[in-house]
N, C-alpha and C positions, 0 to 999 in steps of 0.2 A: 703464641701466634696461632698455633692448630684449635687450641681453644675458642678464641677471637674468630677463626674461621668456621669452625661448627655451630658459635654461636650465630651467627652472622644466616649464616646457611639455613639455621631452625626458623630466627626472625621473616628472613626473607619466605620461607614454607608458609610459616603461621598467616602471612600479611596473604599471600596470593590466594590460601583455605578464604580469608575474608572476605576475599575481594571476590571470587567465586560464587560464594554464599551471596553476598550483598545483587549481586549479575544475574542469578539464578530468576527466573522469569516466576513475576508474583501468582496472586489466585486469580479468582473472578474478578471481572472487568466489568462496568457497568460503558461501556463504549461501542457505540453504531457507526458504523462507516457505511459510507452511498458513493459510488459514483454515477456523476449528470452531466446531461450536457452532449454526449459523446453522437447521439441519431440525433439533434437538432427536432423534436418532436415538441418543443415549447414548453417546457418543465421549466420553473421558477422554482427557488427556493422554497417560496411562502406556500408552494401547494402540498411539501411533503409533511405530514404531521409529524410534529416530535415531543416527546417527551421530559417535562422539564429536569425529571432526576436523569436521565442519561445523558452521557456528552456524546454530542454528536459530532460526525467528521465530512461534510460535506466533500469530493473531491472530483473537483472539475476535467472533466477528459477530452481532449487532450489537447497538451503543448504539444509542437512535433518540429523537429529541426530538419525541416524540408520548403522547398517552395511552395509559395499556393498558386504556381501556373496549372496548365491545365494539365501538365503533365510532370507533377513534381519531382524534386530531386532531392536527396541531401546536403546538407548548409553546413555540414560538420559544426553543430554545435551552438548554430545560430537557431534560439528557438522562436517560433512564431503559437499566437489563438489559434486551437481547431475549435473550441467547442465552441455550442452555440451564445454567440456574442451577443447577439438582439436581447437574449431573453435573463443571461448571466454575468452581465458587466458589474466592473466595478462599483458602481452605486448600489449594486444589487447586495454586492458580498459586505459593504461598509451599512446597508440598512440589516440585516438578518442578523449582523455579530453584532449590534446596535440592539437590537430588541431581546434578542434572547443569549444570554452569556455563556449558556454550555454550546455555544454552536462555535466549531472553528471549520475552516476552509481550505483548503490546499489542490494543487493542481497535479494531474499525472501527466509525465513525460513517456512520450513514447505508443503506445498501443498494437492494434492488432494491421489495422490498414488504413490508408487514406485513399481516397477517390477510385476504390475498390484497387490498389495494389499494395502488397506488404512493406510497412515502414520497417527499414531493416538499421541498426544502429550498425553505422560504420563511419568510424573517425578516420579522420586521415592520418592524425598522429595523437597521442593520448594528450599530450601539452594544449596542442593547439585545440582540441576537442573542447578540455575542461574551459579553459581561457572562452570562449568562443560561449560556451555552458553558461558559465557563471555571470558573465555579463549580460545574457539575453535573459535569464529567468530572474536574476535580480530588478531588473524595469518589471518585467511582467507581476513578479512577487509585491512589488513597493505600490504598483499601479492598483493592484486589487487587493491591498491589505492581507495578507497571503498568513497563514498562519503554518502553512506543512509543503511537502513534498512527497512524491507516489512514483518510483520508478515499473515501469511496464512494458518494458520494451520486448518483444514475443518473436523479432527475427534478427538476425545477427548474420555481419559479414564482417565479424570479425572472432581471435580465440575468446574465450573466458577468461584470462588471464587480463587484457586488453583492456574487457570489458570491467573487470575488477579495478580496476587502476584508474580509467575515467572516472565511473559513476561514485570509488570510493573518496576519489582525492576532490570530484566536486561539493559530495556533500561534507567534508570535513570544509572546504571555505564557505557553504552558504550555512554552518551552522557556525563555524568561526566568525564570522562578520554579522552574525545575527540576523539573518535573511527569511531564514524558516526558524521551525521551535521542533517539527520532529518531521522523521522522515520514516517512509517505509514504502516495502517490496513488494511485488505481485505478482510470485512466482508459477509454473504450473506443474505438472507430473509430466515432464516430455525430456525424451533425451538430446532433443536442441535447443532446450528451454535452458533449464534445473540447471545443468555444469556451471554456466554463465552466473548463474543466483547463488550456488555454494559455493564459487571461488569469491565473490564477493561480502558473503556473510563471513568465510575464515579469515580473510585479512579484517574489512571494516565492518564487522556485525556488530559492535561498542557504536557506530553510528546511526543503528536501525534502528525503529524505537517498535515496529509493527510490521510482519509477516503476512498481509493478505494474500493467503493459499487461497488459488482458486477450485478449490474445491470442486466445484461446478465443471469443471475440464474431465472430468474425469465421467464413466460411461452413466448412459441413463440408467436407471432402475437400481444404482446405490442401494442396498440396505445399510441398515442401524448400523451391523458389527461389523461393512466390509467400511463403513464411514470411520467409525473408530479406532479400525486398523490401520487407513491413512493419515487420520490425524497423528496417531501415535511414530507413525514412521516420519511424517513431516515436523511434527515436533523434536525429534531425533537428530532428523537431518538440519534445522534450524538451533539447534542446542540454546538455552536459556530464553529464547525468541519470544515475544507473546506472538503466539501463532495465530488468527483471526481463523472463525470458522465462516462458512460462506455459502448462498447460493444462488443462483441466476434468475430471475422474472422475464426471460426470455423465451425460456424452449430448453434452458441449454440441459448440459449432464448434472449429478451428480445428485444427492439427496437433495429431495424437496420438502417444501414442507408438508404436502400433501401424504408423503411416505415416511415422514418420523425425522424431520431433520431438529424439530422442537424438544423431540425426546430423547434423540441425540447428544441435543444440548444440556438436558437436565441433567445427562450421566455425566458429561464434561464439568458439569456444576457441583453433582457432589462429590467429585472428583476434585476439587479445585484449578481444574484447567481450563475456562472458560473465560478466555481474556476480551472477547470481546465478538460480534458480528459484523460481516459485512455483505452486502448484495449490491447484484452486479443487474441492473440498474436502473436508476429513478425516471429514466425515459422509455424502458417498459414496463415499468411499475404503473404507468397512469392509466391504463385501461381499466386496470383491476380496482383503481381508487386508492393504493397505497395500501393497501391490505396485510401486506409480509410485513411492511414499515410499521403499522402498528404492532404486530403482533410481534416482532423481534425486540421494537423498543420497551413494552409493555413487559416482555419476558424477563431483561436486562434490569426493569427496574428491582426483580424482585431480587435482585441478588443480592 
């Protein structure tokens, strides 16, 4: 019987070493991520160039589980379109994955503000949240051929625990009932941010499939090695994660690529931790002509 038990005990060691190794977050990614839509600035899909050896991840922002009166509120869970509808409907997302097959699409729930005040995620109960979740982004998902999902939620009035427990137990039913195909995070360096994102990666991080770190939150004038130092802490704090590296065509912080964020990325490459880009976004990308867009997809392909 003690034998039977030790062996038992080795089997079950040996399988979880496996299962570790196999979870372990792979090399380079040849994967672009975009979010559009979110400033209503008249960005269509067909304007952003892409690449046909990279897969690209369109992702529309935002859903937001609030009213659209003039002075919204939250819907616990009832989600509604923010982004721009004119220019990103449905027939839009069913013509682009139509023409070009590395392209998929997914929507982010949540953001920074609506109608200039902070959208804060506060459920009234985690049940009634999810329930309330699940059925408003399944129409939304089914409506626009939906291939993902992008949590972003950046204000909270509720714990991290709370918030683990909603967003983990919605995404195990919209990947359960085949609604989305992958999901991921879009956390940032802030200590009323971050808590909220690693109680949810320790419970349901086997759910995540993508880490967009905003990178870009972090102070202007970034160098190379203080870049790499946060990669490396956020790859840490994300354990086996593919961690997305990022940066803003707005103004915002953090490397750019005018300061080495390209050659940042080459050290991430012969590194083999370069799972993928993402920038923050195609509606201030258009002044420039999409400029970073090629030069990120371009870089991605050579990997």
């Amino acid at each position: 019987m003690t034998f039977y038990k030790l062996s038992l005990h080795l089997l079950l060691t040996i399988l979880y070493v496996m299962l570790s190794s196999t979870l372990a977050a792979p090399g380079n990614s040849k994967l672009f991520r975009e979010y559009i839509g979110a400033e209503d600035k008249g960005v269509t899909f067909s304007d952003i160039p892409t690449h046909s050896e990279v897969e690209v991840h369109f992702i529309l922002s935002f859903a937001i589980d609030y009213t659209s009166s003039f002075y919204p509120s939250p819907t616990n869970g009832a989600f509604r379109v923010y982004w721009d509808e004119q220019n990103l409907t449905p027939s839009h997302v069913k013509s682009i994955k139509a023409q070009r097959s590395n392209i998929k699409v997914a929507m982010s729930l949540g953001g920074d503000t609506i109608k200039d005040q902070y959208v804060y995620f506060s459920p009234e109960s985690i049940n009634s949240w999810v329930r309330n979740a699940f059925y408003s982004i399944t129409e939304i998902a089914r409506l626009y051929d939906l291939d993902g999902i992008d949590i972003d939620y950046e204000h909270f009035k509720t714990d991290p625990n709370t918030f683990a427990e909603c967003i983990g137990k919605l995404l195990f039913y919209l990947k359960q009932h085949g609604v989305v195909k992958f999901a991921s995070i879009a956390p940032y360096d802030d200590d009323s941010v971050q808590p909220h994102y690693l109680a949810l990666w320790r419970k349901y991080g086997h759910l995540i499939d993508y880490v967009n770190f905003q990178f870009y939150a972090y102070k202007n004038g970034t160098t190379i090695s203080e870049f790499m130092n946060y990669f490396d802490a956020q790859s840490s704090n994300y354990r086996r994660g593919k961690v997305l590296v990022s940066f803003g065509t707005d103004g915002s912080g953090g490397l750019s690529p005018q300061n080495g964020f390209f050659e940042a990325c080459s050290k991430l490459k012969r590194e083999h931790k370069l799972h993928g880009i993402f920038i923050w976004s195609a509606d201030d990308s258009r002044k420039d002509g999409f400029r970073y867009e090629k030069e990120s997809q371009n870089f991605l392909a050579t990997l």
